[in-house]
N, C-alpha and C positions, 0 to 999 in steps of 0.2 A: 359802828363802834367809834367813840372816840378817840382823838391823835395819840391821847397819853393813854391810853388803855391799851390802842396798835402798837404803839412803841414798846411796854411790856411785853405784848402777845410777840412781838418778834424778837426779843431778846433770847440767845441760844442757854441752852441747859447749859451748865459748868461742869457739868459731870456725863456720863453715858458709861453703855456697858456695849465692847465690844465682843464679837464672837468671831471665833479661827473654826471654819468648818474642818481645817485640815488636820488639828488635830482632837476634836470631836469624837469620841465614839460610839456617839447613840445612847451613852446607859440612861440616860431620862435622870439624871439625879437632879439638875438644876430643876427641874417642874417637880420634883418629888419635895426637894427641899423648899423652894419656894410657895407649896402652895399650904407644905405643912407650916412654915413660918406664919404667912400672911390668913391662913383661914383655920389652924388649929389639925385638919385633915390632907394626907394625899392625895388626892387630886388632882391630874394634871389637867382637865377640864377649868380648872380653877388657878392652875398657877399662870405667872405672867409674864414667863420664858415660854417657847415652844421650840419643840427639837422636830423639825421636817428629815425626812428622810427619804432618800430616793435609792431604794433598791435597784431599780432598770436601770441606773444611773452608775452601777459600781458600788452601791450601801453606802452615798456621800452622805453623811448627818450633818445638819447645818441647825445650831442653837439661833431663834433667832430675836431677839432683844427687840423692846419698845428700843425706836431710835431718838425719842427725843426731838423729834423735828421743830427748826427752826420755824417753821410758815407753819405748824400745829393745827389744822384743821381742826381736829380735834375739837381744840381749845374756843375755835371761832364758834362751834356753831353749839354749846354748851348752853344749856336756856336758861339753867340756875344758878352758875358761876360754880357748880362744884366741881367742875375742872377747872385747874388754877395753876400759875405756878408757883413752885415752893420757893422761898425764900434763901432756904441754903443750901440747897442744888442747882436747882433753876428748872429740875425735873417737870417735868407736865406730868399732875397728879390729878386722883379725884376723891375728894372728901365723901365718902359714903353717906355721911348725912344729912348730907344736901341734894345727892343721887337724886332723881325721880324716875330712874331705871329707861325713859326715854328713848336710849340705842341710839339718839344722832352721831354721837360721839366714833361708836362702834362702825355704824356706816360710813362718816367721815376717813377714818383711816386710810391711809394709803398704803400699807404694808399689805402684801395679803400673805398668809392669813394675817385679817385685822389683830392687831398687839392689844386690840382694847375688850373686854371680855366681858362677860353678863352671868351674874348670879342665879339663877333663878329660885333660889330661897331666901336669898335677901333681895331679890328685883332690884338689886343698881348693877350698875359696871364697875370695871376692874381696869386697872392699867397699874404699870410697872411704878412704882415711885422712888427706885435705888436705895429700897429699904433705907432710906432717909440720910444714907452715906453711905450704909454698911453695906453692900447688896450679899445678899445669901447665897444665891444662883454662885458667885463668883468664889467667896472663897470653898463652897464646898464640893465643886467640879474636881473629878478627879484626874480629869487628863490636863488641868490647865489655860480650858478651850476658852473660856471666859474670864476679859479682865476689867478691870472697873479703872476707866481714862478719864484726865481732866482735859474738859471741850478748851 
């Protein structure tokens, strides 16, 4: 990768979405909502939030958000440049139509579960993009658990 290409690749996102597991309470509306926004249907197979929940645990729900990582894996190992980042986030996105459906990107991840996702009726991946400022996931959480921070 070239210096000026590394240097972008490591500039941090300006934006992210944090999650409070504590006050979280499982209803799944951020995957409900985000996956109706971003693909038309609910699906939370498809949205780009994920709510873990650990019942042996006390029922702790933990919303958990692409983090936007700075060192973006991701982003490195991307073979068609459709993972990029945006311009007026700083978000690590992926342009669907440059997609070649691939999964480096999805194995690169370090979150587990992976925050990067795979269609498989449109064969590309999926990752979070902060609905481009707006994010959905946040303002339509009804306990509050997610709020949309500037990095």
């Amino acid at each position: 990768m070239p210096e000026d290409a590394r240097a972008s690749f490591l500039r941090h996102s300006l934006y992210y979405i944090l999650a409070n597991s504590n006050l979280c309470g499982g209803c799944r509306t951020c995957e409900a909502v985000c996956s109706l926004y971003k693909e038309g249907i609910v699906n939370p197979e498809l949205s780009r939030i994920y709510v873990k929940k650990d019942i042996l645990g006390g029922y702790v729900c933990e919303p958990i958000p692409c983090r936007q990582c700075h060192s973006a894996e991701c982003l490195a190992v991307c073979p068609t440049g459709a993972l990029h980042i945006d311009s007026t986030t700083g978000a690590r996105v992926i342009d669907e139509g440059i997609c070649d459906g691939c999964k480096l990107c999805l194995e690169a991840c370090p979150v587990i579960p992976a925050r990067i996702g795979y269609n498989p009726v449109k064969r590309v991946c999926f990752k979070c993009d902060l609905c481009g400022g707006d994010p959905q996931c946040v303002k339509f959480c009804p306990m509050g658990a997610i709020t949309f921070v500037k990095g």
